[in-house]
CHARMM internal coordinates of N, CA and C (Angstrom, degrees):
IC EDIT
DIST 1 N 1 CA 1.4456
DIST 1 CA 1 C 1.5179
ANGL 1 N 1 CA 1 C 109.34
DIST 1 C 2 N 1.1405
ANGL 1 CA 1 C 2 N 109.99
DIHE 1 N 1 CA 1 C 2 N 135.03
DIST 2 N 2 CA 1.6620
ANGL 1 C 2 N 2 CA 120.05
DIHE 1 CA 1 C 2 N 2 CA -171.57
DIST 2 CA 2 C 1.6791
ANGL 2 N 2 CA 2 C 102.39
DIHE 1 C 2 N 2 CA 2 C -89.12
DIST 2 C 3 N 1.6381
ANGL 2 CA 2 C 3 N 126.61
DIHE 2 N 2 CA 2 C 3 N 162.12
DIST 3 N 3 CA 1.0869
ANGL 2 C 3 N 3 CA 109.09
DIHE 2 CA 2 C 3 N 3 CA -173.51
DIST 3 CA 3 C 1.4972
ANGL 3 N 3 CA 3 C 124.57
DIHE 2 C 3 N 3 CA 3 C -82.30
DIST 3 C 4 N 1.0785
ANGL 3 CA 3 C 4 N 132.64
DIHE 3 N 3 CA 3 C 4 N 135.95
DIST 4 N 4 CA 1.5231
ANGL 3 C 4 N 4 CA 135.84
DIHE 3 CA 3 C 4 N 4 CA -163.09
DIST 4 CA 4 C 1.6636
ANGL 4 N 4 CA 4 C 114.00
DIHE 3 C 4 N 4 CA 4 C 110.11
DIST 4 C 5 N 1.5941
ANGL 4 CA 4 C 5 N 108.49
DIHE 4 N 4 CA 4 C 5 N -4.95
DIST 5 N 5 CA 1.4766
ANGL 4 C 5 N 5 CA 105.00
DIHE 4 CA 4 C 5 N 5 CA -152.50
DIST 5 CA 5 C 1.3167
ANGL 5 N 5 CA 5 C 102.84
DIHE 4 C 5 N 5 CA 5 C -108.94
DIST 5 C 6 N 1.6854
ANGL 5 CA 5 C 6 N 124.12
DIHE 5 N 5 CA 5 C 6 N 11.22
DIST 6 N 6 CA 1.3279
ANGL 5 C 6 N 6 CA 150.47
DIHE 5 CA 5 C 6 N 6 CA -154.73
DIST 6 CA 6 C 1.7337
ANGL 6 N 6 CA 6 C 82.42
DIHE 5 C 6 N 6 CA 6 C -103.88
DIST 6 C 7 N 2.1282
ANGL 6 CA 6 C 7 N 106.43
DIHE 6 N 6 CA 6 C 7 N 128.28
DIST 7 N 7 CA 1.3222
ANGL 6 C 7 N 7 CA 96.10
DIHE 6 CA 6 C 7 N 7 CA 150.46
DIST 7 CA 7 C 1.0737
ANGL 7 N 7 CA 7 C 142.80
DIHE 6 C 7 N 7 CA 7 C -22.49
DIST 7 C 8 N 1.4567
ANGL 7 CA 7 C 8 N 126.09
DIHE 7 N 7 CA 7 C 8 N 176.89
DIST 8 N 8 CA 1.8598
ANGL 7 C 8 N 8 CA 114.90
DIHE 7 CA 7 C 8 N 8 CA 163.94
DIST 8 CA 8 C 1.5769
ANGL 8 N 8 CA 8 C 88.25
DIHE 7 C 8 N 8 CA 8 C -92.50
DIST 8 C 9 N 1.2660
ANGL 8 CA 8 C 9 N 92.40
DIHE 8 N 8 CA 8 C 9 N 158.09
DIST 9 N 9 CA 1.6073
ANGL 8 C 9 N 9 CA 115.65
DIHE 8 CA 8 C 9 N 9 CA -177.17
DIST 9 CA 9 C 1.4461
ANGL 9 N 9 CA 9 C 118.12
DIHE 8 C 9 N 9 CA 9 C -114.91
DIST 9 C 10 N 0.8849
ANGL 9 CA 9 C 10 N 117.15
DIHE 9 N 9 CA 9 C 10 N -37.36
DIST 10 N 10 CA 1.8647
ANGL 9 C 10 N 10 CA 133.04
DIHE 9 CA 9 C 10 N 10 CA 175.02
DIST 10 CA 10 C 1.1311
ANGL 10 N 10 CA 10 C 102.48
DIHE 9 C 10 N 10 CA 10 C -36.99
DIST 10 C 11 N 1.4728
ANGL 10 CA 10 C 11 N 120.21
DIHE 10 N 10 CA 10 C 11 N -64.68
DIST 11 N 11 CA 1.9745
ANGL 10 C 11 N 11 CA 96.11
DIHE 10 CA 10 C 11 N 11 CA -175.72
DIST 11 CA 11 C 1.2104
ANGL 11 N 11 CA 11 C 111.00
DIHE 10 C 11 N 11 CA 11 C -53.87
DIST 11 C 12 N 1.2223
ANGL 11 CA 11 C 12 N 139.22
DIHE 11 N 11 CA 11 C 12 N -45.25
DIST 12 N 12 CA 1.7606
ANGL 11 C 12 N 12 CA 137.77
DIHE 11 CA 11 C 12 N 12 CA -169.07
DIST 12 CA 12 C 1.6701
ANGL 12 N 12 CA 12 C 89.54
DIHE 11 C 12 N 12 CA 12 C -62.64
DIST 12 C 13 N 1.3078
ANGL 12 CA 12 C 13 N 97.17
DIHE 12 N 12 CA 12 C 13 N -55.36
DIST 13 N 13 CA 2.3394
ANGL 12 C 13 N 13 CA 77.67
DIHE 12 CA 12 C 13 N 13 CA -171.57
DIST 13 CA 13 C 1.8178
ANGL 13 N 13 CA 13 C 112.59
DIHE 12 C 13 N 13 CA 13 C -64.63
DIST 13 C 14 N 1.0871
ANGL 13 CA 13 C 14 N 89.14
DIHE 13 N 13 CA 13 C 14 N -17.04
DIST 14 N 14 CA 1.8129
ANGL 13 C 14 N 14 CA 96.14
DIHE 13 CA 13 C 14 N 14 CA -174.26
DIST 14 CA 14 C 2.0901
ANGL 14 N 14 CA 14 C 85.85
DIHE 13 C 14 N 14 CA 14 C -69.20
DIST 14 C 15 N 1.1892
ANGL 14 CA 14 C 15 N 101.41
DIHE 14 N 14 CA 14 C 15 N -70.49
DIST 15 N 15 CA 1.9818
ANGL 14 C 15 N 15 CA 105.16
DIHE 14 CA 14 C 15 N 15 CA -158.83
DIST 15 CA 15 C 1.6504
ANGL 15 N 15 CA 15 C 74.94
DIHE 14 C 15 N 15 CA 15 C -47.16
DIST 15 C 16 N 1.2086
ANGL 15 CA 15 C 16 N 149.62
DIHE 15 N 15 CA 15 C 16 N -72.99
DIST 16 N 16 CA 1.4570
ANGL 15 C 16 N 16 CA 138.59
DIHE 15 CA 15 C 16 N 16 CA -149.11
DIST 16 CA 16 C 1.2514
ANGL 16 N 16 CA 16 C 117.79
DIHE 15 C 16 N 16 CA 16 C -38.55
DIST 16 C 17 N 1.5806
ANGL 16 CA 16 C 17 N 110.54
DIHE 16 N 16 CA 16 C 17 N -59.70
DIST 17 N 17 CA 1.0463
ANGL 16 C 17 N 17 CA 125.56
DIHE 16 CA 16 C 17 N 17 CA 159.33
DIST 17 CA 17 C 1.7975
ANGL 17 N 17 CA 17 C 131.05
DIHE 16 C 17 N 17 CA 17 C -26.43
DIST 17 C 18 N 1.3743
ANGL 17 CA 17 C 18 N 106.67
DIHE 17 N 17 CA 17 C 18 N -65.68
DIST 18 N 18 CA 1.6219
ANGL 17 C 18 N 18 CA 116.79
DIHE 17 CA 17 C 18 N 18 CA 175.57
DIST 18 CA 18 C 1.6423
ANGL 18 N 18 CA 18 C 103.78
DIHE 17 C 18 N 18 CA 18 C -52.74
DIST 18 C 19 N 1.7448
ANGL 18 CA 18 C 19 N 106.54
DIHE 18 N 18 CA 18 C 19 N -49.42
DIST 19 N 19 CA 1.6664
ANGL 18 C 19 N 19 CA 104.78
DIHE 18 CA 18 C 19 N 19 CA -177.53
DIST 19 CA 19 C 1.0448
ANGL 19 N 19 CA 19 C 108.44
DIHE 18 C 19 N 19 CA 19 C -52.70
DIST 19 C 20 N 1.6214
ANGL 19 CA 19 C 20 N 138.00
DIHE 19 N 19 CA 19 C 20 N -35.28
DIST 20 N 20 CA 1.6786
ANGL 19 C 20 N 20 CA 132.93
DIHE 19 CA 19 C 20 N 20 CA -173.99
DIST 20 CA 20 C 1.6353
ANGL 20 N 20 CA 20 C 93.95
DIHE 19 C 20 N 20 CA 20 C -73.52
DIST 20 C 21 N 1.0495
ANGL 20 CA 20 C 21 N 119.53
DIHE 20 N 20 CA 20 C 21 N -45.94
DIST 21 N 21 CA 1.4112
ANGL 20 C 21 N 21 CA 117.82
DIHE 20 CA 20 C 21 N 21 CA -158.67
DIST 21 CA 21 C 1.6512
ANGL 21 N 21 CA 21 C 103.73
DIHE 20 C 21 N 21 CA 21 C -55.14
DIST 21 C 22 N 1.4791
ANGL 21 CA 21 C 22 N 117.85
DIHE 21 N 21 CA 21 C 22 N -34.99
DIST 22 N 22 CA 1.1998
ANGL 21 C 22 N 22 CA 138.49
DIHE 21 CA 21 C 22 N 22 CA -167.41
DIST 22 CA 22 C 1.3800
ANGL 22 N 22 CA 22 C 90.76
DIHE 21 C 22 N 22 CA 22 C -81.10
DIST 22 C 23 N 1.4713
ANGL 22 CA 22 C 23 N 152.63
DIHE 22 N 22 CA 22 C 23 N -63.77
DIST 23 N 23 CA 0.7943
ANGL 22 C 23 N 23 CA 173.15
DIHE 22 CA 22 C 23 N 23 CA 166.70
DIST 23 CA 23 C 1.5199
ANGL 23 N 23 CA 23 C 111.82
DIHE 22 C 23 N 23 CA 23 C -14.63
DIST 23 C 24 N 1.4868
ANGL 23 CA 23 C 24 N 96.64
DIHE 23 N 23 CA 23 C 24 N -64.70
DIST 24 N 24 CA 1.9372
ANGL 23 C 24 N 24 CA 126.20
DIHE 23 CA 23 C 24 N 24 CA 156.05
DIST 24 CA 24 C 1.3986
ANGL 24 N 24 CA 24 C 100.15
DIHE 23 C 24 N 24 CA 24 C -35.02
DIST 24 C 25 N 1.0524
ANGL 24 CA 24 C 25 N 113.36
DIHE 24 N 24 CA 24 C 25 N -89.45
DIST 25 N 25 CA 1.4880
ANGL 24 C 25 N 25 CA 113.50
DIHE 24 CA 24 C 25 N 25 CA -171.41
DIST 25 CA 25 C 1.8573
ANGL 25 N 25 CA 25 C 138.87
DIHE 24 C 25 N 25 CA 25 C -32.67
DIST 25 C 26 N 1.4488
ANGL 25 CA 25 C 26 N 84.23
DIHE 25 N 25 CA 25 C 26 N -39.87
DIST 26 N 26 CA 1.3687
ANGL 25 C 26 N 26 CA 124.34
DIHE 25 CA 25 C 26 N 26 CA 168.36
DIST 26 CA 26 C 1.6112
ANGL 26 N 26 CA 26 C 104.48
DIHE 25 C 26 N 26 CA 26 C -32.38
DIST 26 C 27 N 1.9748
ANGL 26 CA 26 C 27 N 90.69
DIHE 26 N 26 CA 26 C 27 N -74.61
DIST 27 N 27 CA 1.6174
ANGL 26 C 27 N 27 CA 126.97
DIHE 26 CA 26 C 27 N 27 CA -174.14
DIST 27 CA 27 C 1.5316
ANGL 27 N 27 CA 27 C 97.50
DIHE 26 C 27 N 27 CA 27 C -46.49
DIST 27 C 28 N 1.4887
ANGL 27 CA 27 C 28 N 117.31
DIHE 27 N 27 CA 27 C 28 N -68.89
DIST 28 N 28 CA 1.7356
ANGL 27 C 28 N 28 CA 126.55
DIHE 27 CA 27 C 28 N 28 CA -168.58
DIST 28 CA 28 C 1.2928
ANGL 28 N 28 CA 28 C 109.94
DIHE 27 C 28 N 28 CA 28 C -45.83
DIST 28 C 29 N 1.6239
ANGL 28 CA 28 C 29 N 107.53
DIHE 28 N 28 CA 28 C 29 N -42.00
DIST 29 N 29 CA 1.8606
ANGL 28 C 29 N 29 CA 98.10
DIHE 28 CA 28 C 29 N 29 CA -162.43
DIST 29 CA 29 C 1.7472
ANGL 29 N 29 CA 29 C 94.89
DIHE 28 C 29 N 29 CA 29 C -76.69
DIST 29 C 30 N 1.3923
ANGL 29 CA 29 C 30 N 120.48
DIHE 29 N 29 CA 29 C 30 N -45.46
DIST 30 N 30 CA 1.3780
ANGL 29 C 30 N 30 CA 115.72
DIHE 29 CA 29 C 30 N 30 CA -170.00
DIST 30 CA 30 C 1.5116
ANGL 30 N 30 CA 30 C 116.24
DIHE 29 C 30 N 30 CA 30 C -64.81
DIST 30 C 31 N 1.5754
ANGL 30 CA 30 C 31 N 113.39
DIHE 30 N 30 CA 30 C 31 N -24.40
DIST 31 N 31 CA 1.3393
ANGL 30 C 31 N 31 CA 108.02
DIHE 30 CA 30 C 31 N 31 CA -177.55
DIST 31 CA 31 C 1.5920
ANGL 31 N 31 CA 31 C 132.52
DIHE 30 C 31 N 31 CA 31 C -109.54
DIST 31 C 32 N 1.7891
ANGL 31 CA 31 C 32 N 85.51
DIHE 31 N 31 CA 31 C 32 N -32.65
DIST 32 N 32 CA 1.8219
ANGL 31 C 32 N 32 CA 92.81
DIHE 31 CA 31 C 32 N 32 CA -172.27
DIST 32 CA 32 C 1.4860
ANGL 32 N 32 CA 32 C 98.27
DIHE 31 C 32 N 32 CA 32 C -101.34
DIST 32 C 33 N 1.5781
ANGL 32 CA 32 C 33 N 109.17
DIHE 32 N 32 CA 32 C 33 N 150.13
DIST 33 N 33 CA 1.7657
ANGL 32 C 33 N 33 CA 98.69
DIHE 32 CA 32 C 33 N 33 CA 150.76
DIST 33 CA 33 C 1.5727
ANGL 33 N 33 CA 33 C 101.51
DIHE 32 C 33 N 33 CA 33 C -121.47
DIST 33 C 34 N 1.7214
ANGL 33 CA 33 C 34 N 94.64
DIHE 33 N 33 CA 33 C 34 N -159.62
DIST 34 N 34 CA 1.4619
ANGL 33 C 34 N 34 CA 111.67
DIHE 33 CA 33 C 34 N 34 CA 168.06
DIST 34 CA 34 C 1.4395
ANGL 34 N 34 CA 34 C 89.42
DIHE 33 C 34 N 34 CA 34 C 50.13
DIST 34 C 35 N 2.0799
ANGL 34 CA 34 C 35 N 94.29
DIHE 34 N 34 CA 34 C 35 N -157.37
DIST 35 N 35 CA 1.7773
ANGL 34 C 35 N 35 CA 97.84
DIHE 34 CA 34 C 35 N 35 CA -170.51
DIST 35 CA 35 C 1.4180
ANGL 35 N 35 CA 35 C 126.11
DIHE 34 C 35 N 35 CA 35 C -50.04
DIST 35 C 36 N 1.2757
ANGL 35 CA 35 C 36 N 117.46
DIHE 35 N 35 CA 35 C 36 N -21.33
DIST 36 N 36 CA 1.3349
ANGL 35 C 36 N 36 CA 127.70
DIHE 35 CA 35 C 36 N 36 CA -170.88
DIST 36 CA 36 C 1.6345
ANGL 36 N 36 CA 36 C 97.01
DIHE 35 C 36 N 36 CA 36 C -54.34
DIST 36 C 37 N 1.5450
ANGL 36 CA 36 C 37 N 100.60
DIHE 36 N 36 CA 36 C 37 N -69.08
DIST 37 N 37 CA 1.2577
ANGL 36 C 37 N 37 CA 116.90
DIHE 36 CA 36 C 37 N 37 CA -156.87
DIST 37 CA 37 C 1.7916
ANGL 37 N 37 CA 37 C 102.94
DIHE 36 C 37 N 37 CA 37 C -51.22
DIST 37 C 38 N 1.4288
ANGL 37 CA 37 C 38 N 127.89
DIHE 37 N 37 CA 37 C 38 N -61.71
DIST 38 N 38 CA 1.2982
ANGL 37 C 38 N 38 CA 132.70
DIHE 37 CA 37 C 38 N 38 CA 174.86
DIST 38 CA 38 C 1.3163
ANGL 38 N 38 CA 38 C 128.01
DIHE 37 C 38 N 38 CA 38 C -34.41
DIST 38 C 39 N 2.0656
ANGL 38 CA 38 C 39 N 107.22
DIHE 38 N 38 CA 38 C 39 N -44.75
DIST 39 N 39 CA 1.3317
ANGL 38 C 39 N 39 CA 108.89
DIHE 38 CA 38 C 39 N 39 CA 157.84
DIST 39 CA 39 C 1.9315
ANGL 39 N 39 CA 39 C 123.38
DIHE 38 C 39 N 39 CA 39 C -61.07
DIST 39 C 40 N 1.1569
ANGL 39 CA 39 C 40 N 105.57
DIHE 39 N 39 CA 39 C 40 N -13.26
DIST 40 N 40 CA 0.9882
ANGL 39 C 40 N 40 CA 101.91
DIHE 39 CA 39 C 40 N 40 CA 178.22
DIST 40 CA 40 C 1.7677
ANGL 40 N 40 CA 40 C 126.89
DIHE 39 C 40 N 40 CA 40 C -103.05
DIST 40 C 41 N 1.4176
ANGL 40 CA 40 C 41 N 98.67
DIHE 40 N 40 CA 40 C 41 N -12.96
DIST 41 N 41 CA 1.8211
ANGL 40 C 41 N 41 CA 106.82
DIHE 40 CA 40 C 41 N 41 CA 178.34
DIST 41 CA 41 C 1.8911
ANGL 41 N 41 CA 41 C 90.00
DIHE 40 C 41 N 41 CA 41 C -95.43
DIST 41 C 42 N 1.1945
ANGL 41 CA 41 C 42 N 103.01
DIHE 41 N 41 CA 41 C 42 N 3.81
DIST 42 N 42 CA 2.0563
ANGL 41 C 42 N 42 CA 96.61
DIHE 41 CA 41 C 42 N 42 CA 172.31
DIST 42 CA 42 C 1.5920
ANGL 42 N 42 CA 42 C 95.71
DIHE 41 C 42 N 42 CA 42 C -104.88
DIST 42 C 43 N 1.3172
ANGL 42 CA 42 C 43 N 116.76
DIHE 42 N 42 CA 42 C 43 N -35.53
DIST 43 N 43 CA 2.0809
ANGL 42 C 43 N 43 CA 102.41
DIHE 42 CA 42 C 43 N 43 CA 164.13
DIST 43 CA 43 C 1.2468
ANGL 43 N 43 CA 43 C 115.81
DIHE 42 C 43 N 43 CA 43 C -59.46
DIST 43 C 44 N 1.4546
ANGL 43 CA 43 C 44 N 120.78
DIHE 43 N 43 CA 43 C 44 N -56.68
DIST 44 N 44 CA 1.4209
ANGL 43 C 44 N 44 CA 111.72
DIHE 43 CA 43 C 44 N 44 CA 178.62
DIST 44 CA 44 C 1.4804
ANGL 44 N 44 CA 44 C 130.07
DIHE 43 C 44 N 44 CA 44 C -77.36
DIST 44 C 45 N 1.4537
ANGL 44 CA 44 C 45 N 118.89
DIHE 44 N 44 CA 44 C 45 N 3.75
DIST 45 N 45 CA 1.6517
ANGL 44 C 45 N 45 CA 125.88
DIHE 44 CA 44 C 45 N 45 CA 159.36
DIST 45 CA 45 C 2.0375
ANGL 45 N 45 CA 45 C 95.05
DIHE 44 C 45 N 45 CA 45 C -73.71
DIST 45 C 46 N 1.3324
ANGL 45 CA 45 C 46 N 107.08
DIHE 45 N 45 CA 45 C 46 N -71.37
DIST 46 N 46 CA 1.1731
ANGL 45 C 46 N 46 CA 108.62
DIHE 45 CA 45 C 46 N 46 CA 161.49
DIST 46 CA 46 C 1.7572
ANGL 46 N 46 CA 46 C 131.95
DIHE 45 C 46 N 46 CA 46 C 14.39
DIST 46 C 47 N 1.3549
ANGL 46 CA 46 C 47 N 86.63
DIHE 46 N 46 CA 46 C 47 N -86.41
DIST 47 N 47 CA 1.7893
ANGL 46 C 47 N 47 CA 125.51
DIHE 46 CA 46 C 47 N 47 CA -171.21
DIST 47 CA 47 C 1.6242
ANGL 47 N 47 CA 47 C 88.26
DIHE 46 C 47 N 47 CA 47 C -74.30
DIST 47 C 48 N 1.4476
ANGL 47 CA 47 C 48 N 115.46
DIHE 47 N 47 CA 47 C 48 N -50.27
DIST 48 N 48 CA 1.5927
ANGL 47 C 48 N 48 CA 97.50
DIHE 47 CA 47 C 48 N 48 CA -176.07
DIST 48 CA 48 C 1.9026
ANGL 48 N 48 CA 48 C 122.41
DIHE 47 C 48 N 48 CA 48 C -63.68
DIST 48 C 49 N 1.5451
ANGL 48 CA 48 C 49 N 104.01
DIHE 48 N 48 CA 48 C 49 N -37.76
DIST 49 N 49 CA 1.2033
ANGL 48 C 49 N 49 CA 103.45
DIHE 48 CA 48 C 49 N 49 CA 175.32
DIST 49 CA 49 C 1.4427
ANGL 49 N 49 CA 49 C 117.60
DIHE 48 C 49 N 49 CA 49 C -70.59
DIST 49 C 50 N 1.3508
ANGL 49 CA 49 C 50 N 120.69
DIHE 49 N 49 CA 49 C 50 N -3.65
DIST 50 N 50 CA 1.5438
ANGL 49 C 50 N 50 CA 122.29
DIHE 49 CA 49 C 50 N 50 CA 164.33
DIST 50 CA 50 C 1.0612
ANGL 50 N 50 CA 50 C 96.59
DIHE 49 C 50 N 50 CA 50 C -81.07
DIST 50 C 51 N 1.4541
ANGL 50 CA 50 C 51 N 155.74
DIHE 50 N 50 CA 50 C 51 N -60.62
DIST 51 N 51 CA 1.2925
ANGL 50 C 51 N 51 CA 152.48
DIHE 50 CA 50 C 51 N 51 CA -160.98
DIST 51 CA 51 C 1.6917
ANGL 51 N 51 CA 51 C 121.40
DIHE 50 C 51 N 51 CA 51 C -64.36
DIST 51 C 52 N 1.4656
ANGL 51 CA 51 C 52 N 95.39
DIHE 51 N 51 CA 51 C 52 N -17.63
DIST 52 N 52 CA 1.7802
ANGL 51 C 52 N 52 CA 111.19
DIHE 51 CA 51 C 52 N 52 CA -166.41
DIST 52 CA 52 C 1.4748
ANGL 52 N 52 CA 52 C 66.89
DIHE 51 C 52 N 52 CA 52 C -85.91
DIST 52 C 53 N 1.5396
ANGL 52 CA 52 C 53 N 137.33
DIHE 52 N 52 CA 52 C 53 N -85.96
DIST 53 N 53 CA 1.6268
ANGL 52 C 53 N 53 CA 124.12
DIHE 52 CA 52 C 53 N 53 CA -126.11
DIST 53 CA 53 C 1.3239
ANGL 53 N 53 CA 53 C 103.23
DIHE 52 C 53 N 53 CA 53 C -79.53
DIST 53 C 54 N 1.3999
ANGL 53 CA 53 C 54 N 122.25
DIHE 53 N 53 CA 53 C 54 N -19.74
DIST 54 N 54 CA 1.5259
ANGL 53 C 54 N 54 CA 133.88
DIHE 53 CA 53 C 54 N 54 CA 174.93
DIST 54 CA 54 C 2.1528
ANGL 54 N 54 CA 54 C 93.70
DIHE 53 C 54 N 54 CA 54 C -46.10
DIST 54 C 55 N 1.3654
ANGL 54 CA 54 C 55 N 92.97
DIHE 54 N 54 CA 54 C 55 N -73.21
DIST 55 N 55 CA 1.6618
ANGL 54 C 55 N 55 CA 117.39
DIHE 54 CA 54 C 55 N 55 CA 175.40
DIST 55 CA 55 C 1.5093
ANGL 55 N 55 CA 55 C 113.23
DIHE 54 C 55 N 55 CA 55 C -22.02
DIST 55 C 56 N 1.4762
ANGL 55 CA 55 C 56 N 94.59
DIHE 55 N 55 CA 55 C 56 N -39.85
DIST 56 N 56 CA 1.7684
ANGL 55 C 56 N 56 CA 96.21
DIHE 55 CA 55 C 56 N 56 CA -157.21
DIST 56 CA 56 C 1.6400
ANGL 56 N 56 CA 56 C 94.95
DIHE 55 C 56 N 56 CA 56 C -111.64
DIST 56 C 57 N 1.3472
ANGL 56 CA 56 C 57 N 111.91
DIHE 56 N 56 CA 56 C 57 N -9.66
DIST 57 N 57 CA 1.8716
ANGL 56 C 57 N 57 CA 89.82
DIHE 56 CA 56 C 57 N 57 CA -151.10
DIST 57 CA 57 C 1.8062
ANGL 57 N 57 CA 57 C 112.48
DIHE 56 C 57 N 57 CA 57 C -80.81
DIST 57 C 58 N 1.5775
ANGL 57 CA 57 C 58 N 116.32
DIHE 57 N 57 CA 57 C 58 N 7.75
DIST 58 N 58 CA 0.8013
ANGL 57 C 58 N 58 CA 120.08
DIHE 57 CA 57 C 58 N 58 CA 172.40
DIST 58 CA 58 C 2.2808
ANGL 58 N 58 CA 58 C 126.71
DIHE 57 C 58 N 58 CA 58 C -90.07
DIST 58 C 59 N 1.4785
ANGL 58 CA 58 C 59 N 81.42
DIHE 58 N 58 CA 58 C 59 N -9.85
DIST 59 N 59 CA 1.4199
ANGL 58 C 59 N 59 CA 89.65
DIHE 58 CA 58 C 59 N 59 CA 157.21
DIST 59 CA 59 C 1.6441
ANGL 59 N 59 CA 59 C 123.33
DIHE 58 C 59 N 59 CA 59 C -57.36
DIST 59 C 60 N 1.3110
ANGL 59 CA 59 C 60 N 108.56
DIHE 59 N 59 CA 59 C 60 N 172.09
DIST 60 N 60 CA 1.6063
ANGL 59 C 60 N 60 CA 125.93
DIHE 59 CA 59 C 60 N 60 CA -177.93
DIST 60 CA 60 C 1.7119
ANGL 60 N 60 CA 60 C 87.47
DIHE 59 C 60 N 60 CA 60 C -71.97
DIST 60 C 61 N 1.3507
ANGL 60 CA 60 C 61 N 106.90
DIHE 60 N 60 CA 60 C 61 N 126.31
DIST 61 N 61 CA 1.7401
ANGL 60 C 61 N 61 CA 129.36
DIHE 60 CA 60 C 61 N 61 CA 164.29
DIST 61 CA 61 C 1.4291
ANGL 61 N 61 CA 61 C 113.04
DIHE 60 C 61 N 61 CA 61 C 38.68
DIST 61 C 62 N 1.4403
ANGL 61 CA 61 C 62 N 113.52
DIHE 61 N 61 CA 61 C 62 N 33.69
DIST 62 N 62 CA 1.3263
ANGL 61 C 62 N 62 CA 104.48
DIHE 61 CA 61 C 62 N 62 CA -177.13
DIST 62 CA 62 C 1.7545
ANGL 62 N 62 CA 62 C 112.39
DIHE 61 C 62 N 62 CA 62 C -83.36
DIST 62 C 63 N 1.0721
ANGL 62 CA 62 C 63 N 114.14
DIHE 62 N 62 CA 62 C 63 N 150.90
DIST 63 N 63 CA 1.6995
ANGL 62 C 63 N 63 CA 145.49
DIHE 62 CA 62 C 63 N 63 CA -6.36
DIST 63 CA 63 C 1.1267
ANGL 63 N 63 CA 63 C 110.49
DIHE 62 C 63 N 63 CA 63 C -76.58
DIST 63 C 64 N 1.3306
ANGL 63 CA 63 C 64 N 145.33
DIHE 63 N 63 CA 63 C 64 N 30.66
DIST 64 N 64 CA 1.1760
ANGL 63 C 64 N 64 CA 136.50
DIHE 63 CA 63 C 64 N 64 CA 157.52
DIST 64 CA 64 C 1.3466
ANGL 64 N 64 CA 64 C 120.39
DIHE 63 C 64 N 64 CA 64 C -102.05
DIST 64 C 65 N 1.4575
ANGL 64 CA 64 C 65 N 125.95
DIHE 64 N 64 CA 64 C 65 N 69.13
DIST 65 N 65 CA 0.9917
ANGL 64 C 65 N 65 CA 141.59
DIHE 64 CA 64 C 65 N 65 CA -168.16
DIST 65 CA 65 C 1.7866
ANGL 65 N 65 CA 65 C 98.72
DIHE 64 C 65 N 65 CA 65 C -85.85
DIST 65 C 66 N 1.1854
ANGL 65 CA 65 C 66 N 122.15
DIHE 65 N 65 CA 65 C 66 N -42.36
DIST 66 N 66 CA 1.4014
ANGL 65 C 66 N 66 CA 117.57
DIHE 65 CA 65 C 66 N 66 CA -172.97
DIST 66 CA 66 C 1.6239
ANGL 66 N 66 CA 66 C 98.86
DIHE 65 C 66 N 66 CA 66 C -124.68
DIST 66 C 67 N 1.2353
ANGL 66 CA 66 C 67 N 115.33
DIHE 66 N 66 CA 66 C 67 N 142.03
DIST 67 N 67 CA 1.7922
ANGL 66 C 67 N 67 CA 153.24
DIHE 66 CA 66 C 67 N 67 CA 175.82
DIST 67 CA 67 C 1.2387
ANGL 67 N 67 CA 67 C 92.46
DIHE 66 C 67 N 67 CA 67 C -113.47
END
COOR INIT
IC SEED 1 N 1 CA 1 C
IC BUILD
C-alpha cells in the first residue's frame, strides 16, 4: 500500500478512545471520591467527547448534519 492508500483510521482511534474514556470512569468510581473523583468523571466526559467526534467526523458534513 502506497502512502494515502491506507483505510481511514479515525473511527477505530475515535471507538478506542470512548473505550478508555469508559475505562476512566471505571478507575474514578472505584478509586477516587469527593473532589478528586468529579475532577476526574469531567476528564473522562472530556476524553469521551473527543472520541465521539473523532468516531463520527469522517461521515458526510458532520456536524452539520441538519440546515
Amino acid at each position: 500500500m502506497g502512502l494515502g492508500d491506507h483505510p481511514m483510521r479515525t473511527p477505530f482511534y475515535g471507538v478506542l478512545v470512548v473505550i478508555a474514556a469508559v475505562l476512566l470512569v471505571w478507575l474514578v468510581a472505584s478509586v477516587l471520591t469527593g473532589w478528586h473523583a468529579a475532577v476526574g468523571y469531567i476528564v473522562a466526559i472530556l476524553v469521551g467527547g473527543v472520541g465521539f467526534v473523532m468516531t463520527l467526523r469522517d461521515y458526510d458534513d458532520f456536524p452539520h448534519w441538519r440546515r
